[in-house]
N, CA, C and O atoms as a GROMACS GRO file, in nm:
protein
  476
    1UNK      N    1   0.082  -0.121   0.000
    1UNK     CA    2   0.000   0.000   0.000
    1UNK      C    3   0.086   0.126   0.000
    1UNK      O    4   0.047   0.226  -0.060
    2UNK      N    5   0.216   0.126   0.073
    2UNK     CA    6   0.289   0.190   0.085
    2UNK      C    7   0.373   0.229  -0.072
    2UNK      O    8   0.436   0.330  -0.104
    3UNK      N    9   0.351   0.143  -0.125
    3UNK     CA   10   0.433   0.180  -0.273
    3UNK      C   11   0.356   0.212  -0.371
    3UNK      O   12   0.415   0.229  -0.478
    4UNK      N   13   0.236   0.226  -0.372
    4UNK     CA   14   0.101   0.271  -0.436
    4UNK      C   15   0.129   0.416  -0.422
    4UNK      O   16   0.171   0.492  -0.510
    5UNK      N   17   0.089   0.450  -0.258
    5UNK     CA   18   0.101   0.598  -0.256
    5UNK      C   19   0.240   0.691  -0.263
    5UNK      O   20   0.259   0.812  -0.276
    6UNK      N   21   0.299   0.612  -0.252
    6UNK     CA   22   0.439   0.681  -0.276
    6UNK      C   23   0.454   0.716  -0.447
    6UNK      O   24   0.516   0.815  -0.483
    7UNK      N   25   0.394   0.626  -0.539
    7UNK     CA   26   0.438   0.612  -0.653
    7UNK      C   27   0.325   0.722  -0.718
    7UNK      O   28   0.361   0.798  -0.809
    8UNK      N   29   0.186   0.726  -0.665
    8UNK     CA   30   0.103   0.858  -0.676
    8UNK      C   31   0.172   0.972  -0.686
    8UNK      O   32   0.193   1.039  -0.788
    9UNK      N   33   0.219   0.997  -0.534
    9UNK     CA   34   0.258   1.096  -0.520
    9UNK      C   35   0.416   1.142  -0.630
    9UNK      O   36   0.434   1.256  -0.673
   10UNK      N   37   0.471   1.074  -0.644
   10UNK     CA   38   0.608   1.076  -0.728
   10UNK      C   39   0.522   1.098  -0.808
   10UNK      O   40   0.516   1.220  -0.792
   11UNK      N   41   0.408   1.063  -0.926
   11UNK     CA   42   0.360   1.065  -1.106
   11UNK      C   43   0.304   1.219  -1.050
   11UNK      O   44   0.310   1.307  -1.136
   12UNK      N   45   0.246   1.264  -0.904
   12UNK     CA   46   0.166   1.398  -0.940
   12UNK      C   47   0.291   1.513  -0.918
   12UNK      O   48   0.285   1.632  -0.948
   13UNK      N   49   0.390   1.450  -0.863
   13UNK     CA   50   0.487   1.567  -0.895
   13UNK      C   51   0.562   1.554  -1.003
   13UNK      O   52   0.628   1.646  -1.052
   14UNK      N   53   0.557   1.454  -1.042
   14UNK     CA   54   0.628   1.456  -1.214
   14UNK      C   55   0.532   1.559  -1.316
   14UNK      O   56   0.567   1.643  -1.398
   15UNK      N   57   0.388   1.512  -1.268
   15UNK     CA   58   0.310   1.600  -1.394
   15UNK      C   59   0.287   1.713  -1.363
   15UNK      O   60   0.252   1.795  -1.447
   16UNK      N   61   0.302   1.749  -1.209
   16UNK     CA   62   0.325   1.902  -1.224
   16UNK      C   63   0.434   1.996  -1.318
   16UNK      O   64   0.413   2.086  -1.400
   17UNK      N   65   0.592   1.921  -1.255
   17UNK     CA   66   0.663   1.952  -1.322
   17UNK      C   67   0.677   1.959  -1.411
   17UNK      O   68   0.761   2.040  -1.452
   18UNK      N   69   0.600   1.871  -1.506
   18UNK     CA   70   0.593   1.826  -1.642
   18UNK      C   71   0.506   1.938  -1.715
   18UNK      O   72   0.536   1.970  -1.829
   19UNK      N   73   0.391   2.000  -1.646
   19UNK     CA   74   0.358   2.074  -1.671
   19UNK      C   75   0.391   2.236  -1.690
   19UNK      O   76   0.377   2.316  -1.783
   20UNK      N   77   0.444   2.244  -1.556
   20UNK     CA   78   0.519   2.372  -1.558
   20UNK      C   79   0.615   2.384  -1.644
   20UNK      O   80   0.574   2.495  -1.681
   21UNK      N   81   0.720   2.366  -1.719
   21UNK     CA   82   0.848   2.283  -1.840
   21UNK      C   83   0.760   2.358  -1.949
   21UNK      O   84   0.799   2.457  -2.011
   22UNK      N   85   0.615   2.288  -1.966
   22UNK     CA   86   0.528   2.296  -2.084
   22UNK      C   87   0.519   2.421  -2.081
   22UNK      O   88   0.566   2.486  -2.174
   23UNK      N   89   0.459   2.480  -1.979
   23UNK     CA   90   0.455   2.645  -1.969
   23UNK      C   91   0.534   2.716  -1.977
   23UNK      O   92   0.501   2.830  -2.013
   24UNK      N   93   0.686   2.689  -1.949
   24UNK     CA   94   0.822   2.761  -1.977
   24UNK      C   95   0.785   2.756  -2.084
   24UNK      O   96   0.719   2.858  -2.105
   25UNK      N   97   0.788   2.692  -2.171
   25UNK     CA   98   0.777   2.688  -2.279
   25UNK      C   99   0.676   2.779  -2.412
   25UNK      O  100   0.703   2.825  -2.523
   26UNK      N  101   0.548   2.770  -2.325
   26UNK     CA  102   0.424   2.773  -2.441
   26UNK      C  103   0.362   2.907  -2.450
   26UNK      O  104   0.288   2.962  -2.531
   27UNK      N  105   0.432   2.946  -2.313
   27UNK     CA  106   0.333   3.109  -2.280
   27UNK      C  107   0.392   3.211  -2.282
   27UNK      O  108   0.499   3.213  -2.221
   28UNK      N  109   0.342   3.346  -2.358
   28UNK     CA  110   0.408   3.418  -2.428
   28UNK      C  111   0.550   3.526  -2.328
   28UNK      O  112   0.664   3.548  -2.369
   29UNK      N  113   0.480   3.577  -2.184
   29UNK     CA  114   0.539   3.617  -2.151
   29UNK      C  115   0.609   3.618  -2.001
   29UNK      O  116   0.538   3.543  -1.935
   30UNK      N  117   0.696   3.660  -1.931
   30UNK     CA  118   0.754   3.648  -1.840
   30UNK      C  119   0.675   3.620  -1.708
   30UNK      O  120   0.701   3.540  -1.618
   31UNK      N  121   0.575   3.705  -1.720
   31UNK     CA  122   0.485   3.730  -1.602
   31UNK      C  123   0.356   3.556  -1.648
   31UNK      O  124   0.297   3.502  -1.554
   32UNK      N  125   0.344   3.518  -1.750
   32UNK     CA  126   0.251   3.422  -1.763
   32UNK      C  127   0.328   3.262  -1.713
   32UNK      O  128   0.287   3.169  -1.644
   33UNK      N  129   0.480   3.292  -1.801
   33UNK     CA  130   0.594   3.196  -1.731
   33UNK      C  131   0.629   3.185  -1.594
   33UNK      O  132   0.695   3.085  -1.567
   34UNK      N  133   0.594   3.288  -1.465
   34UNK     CA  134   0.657   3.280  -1.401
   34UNK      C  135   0.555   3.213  -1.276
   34UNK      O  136   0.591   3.179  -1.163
   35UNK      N  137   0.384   3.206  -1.351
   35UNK     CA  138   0.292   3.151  -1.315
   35UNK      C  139   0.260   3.028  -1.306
   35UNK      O  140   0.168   2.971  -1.245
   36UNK      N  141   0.390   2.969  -1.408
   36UNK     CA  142   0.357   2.827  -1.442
   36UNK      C  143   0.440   2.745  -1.366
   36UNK      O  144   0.424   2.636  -1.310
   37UNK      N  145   0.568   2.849  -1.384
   37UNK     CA  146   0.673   2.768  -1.296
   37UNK      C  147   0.662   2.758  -1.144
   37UNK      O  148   0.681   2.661  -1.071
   38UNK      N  149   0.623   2.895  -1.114
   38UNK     CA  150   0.603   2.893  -0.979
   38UNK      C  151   0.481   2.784  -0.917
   38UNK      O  152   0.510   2.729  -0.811
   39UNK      N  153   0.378   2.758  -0.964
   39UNK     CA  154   0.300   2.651  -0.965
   39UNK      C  155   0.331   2.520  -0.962
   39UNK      O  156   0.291   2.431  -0.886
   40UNK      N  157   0.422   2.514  -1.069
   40UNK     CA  158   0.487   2.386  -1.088
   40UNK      C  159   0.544   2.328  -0.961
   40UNK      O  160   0.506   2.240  -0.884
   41UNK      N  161   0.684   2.436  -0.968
   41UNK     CA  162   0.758   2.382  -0.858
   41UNK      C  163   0.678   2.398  -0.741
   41UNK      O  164   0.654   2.283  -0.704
   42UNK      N  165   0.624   2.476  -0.666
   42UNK     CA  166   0.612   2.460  -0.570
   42UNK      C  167   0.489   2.309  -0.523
   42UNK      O  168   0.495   2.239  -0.422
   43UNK      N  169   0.386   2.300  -0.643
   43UNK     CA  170   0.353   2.181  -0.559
   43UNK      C  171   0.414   2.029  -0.648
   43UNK      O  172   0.390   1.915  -0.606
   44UNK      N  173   0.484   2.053  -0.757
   44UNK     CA  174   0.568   1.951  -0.788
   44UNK      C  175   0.677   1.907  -0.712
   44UNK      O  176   0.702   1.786  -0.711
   45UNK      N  177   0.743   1.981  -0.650
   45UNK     CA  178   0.851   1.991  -0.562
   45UNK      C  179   0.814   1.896  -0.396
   45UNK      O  180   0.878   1.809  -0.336
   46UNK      N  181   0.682   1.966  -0.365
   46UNK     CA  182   0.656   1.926  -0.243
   46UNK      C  183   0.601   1.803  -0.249
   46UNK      O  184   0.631   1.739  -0.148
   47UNK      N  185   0.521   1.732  -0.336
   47UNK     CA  186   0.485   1.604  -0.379
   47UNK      C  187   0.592   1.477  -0.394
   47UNK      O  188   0.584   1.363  -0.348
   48UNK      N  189   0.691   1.535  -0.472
   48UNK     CA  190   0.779   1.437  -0.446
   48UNK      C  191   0.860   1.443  -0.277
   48UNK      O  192   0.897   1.346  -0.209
   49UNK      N  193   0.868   1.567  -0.249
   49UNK     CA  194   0.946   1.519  -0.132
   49UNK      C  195   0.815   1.474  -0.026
   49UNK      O  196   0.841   1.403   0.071
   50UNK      N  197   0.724   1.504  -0.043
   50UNK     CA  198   0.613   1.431   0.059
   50UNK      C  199   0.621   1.267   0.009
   50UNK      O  200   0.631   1.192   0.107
   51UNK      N  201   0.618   1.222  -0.071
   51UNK     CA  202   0.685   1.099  -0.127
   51UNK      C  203   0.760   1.003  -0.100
   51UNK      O  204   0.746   0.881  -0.087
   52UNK      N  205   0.886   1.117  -0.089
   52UNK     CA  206   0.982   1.057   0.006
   52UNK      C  207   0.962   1.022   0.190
   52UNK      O  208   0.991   0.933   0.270
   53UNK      N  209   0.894   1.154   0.189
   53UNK     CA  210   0.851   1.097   0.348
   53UNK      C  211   0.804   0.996   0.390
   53UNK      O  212   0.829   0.929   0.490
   54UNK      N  213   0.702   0.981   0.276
   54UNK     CA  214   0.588   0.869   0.325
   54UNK      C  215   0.685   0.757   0.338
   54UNK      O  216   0.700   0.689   0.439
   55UNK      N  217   0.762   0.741   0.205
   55UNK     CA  218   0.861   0.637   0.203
   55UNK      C  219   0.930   0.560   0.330
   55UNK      O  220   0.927   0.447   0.378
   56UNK      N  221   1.002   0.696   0.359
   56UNK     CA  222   1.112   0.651   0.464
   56UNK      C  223   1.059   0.627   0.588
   56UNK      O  224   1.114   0.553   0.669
   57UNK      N  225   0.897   0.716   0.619
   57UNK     CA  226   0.834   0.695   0.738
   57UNK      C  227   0.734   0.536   0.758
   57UNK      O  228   0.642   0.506   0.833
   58UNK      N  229   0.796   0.474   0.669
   58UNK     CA  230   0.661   0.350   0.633
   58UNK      C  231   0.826   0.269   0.664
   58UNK      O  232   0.813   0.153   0.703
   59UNK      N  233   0.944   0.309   0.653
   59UNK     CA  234   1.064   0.211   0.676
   59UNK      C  235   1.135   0.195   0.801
   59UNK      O  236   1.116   0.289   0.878
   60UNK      N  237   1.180   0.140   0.827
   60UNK     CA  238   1.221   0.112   1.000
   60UNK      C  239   1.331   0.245   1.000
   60UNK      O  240   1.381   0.260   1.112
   61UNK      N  241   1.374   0.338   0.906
   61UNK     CA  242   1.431   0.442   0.977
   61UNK      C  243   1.367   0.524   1.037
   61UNK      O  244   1.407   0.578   1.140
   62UNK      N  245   1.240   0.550   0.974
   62UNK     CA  246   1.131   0.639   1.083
   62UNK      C  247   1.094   0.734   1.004
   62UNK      O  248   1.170   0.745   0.908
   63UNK      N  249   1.002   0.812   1.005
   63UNK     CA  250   0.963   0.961   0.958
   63UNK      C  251   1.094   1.054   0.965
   63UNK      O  252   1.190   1.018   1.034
   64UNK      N  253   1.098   1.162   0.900
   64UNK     CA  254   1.175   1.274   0.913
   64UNK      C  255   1.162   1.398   0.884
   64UNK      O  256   1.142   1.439   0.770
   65UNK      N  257   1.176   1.490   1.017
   65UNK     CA  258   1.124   1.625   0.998
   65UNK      C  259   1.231   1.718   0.894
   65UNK      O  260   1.220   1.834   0.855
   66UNK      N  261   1.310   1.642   0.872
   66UNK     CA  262   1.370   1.743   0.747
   66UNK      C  263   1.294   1.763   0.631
   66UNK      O  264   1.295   1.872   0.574
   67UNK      N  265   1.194   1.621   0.570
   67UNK     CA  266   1.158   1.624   0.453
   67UNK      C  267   0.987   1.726   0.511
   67UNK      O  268   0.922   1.796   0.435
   68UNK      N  269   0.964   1.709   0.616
   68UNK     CA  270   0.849   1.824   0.620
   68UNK      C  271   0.877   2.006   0.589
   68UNK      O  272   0.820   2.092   0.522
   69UNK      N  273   1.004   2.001   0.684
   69UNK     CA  274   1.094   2.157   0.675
   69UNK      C  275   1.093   2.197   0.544
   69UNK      O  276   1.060   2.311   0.512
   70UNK      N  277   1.131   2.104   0.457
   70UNK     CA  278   1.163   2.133   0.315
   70UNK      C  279   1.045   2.158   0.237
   70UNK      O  280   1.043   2.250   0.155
   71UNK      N  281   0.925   2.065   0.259
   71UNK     CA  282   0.763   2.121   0.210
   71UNK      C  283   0.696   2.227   0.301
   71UNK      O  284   0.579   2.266   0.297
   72UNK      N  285   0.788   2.262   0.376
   72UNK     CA  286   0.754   2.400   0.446
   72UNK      C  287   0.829   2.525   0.373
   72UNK      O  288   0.764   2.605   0.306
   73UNK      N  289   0.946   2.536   0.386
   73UNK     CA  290   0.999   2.612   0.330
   73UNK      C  291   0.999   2.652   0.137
   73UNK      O  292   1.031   2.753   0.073
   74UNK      N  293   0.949   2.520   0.101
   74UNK     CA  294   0.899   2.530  -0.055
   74UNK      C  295   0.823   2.636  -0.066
   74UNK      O  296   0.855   2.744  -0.114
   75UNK      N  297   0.691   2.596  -0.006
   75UNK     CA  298   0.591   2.609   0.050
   75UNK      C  299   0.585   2.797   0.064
   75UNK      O  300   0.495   2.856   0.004
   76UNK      N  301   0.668   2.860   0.130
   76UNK     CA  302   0.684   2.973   0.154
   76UNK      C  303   0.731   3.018   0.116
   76UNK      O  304   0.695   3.135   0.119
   77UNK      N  305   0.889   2.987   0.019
   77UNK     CA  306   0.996   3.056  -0.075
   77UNK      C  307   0.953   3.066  -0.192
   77UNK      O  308   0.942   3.178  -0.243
   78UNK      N  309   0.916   2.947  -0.261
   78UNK     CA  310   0.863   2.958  -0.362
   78UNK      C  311   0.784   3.090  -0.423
   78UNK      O  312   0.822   3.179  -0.499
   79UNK      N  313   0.646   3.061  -0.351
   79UNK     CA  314   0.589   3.179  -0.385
   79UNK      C  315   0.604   3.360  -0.376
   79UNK      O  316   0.543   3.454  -0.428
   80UNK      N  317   0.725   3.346  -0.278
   80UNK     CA  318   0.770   3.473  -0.242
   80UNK      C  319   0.863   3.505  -0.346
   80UNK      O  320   0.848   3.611  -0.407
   81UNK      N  321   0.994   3.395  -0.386
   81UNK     CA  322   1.058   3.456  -0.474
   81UNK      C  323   1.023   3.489  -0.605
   81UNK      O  324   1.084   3.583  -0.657
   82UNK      N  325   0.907   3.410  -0.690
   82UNK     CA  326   0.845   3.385  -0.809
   82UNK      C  327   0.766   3.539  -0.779
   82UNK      O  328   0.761   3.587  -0.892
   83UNK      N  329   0.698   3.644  -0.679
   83UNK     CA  330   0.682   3.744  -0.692
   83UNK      C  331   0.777   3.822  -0.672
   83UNK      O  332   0.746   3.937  -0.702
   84UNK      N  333   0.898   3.809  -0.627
   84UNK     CA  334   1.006   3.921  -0.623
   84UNK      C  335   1.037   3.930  -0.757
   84UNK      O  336   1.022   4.036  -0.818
   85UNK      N  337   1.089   3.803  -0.824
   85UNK     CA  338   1.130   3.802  -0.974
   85UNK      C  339   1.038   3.864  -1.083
   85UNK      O  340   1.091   3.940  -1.163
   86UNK      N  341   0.906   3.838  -1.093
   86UNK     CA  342   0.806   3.910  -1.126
   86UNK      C  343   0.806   4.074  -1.147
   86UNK      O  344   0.791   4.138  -1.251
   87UNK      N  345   0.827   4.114  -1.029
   87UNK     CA  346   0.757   4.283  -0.920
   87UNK      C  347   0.920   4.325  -0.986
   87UNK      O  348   0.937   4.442  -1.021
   88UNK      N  349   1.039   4.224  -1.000
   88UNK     CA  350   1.158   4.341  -1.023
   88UNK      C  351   1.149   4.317  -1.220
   88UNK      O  352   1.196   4.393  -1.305
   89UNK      N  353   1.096   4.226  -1.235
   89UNK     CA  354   1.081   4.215  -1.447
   89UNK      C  355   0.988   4.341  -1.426
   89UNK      O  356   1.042   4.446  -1.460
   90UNK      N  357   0.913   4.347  -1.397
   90UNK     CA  358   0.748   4.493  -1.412
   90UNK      C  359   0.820   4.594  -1.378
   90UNK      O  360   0.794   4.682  -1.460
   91UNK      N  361   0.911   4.635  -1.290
   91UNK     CA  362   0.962   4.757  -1.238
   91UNK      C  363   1.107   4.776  -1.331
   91UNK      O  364   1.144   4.893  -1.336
   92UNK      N  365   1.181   4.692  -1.392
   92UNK     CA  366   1.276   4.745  -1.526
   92UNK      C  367   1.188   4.711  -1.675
   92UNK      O  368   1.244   4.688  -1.782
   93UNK      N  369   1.026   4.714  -1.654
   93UNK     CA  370   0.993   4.752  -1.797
   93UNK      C  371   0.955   4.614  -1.858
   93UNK      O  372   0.899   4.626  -1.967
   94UNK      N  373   0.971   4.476  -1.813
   94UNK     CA  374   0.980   4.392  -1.942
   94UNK      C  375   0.830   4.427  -2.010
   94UNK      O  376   0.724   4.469  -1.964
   95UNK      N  377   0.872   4.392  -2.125
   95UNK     CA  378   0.714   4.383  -2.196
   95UNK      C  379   0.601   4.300  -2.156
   95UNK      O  380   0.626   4.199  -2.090
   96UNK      N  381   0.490   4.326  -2.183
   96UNK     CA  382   0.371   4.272  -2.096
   96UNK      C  383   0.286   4.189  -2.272
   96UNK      O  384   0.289   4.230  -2.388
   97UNK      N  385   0.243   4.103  -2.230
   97UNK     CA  386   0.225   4.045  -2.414
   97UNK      C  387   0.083   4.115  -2.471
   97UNK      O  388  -0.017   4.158  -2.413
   98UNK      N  389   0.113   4.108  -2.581
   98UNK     CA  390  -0.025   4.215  -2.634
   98UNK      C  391  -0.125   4.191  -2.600
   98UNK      O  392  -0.202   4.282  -2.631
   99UNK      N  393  -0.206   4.056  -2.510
   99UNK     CA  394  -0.317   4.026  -2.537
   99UNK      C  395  -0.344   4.062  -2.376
   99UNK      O  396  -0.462   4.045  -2.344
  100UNK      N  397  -0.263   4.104  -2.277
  100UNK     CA  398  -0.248   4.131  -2.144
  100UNK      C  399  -0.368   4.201  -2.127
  100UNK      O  400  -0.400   4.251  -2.235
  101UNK      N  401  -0.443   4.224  -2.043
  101UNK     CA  402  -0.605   4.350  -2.045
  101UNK      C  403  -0.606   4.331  -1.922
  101UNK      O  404  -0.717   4.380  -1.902
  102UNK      N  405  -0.560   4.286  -1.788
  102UNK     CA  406  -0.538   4.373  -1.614
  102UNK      C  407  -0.388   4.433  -1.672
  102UNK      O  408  -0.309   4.370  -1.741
  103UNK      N  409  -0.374   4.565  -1.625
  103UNK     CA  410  -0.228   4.567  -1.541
  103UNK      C  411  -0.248   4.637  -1.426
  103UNK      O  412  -0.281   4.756  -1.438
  104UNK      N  413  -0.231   4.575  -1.281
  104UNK     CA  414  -0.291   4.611  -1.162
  104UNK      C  415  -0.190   4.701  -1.139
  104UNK      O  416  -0.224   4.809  -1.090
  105UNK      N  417  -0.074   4.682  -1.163
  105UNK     CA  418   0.052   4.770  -1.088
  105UNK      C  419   0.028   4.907  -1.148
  105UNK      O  420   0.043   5.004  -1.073
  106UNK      N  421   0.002   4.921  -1.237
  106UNK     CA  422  -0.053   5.059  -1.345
  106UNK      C  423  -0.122   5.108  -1.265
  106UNK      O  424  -0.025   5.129  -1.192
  107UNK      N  425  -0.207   5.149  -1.207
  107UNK     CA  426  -0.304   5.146  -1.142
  107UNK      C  427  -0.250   5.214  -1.007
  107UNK      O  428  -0.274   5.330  -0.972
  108UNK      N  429  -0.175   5.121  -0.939
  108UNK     CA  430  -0.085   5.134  -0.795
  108UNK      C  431   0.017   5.270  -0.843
  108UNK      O  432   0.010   5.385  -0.798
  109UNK      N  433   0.092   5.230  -0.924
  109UNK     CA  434   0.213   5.324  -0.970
  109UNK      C  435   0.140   5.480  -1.048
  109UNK      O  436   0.222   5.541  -1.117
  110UNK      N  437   0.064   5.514  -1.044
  110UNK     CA  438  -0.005   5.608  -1.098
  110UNK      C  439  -0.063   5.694  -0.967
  110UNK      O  440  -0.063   5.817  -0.972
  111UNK      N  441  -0.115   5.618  -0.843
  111UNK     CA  442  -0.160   5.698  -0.766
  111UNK      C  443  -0.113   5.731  -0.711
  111UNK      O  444  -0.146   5.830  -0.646
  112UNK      N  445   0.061   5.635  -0.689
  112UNK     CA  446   0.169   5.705  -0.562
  112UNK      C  447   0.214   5.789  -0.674
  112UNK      O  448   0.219   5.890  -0.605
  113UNK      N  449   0.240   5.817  -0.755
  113UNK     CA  450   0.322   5.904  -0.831
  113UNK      C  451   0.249   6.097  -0.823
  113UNK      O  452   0.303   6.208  -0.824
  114UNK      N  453   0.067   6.036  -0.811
  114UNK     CA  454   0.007   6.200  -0.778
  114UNK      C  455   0.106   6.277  -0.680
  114UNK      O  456   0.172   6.230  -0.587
  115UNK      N  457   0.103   6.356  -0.707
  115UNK     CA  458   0.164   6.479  -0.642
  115UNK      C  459   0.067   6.519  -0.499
  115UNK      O  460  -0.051   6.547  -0.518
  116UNK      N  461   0.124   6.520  -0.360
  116UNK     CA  462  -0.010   6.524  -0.269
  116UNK      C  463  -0.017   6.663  -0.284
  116UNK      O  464   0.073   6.739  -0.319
  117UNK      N  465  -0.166   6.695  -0.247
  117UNK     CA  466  -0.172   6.793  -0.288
  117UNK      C  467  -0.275   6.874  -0.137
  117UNK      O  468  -0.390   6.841  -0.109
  118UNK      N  469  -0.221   6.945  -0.089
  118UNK     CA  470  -0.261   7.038   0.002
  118UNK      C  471  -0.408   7.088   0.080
  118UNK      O  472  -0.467   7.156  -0.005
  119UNK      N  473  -0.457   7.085   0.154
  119UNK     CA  474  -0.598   7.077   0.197
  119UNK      C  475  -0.599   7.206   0.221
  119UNK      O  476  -0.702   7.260   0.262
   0.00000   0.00000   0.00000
């Protein structure tokens, strides 16, 4: 039973990853790429190492809180750095792809830029 779910969990982080790869790939721009990857890895990443847990915790070495730390810290880096990388491509300009119709930061960067203006 133990090699059932282990082997689940290993094919759903393969096809995440597998997926995200596809999206490096297929989507036009930085900000649509960085949606895919960041998706990817973070729950492709944590699937296999939850994987591994189950593994080693189903084996007479025991569970191990390293492989949780690590779907913790995925978990939280991931998504933080995939918006730093993002927020610093938008703030030197990259191009946004023609078919783009939100740009929220437009919006943000327009109202701090008003001049305050005196009561």
């Amino acid at each position: 039973m133990i090699a059932v779910i282990t082997s689940l969990l290993l094919l759903v982080g393969a096809l995440f990853t597998f997926a995200g790869s596809l999206g490096l790939l297929r989507l036009p721009d930085i900000f649509c790429r960085m949606h895919a990857t960041g998706k990817s890895s973070t729950l492709g990443i944590s699937s296999i190492v939850l994987a591994s847990f189950v593994y080693f915790a189903a084996s007479e070495s025991g569970p191990s809180i390293k492989e949780l730390l690590t779907i913790v810290f995925v978990f939280l880096g991931g998504p933080v750095g995939a918006h730093m990388i993002a927020r610093a491509a938008y703030r030197s300009q990259v191009p946004l792809h023609d078919r783009t119709v939100v740009n929220e930061w437009k919006a943000i960067e327009e109202e701090v830029a008003k001049p305050a203006q005196d009561s």
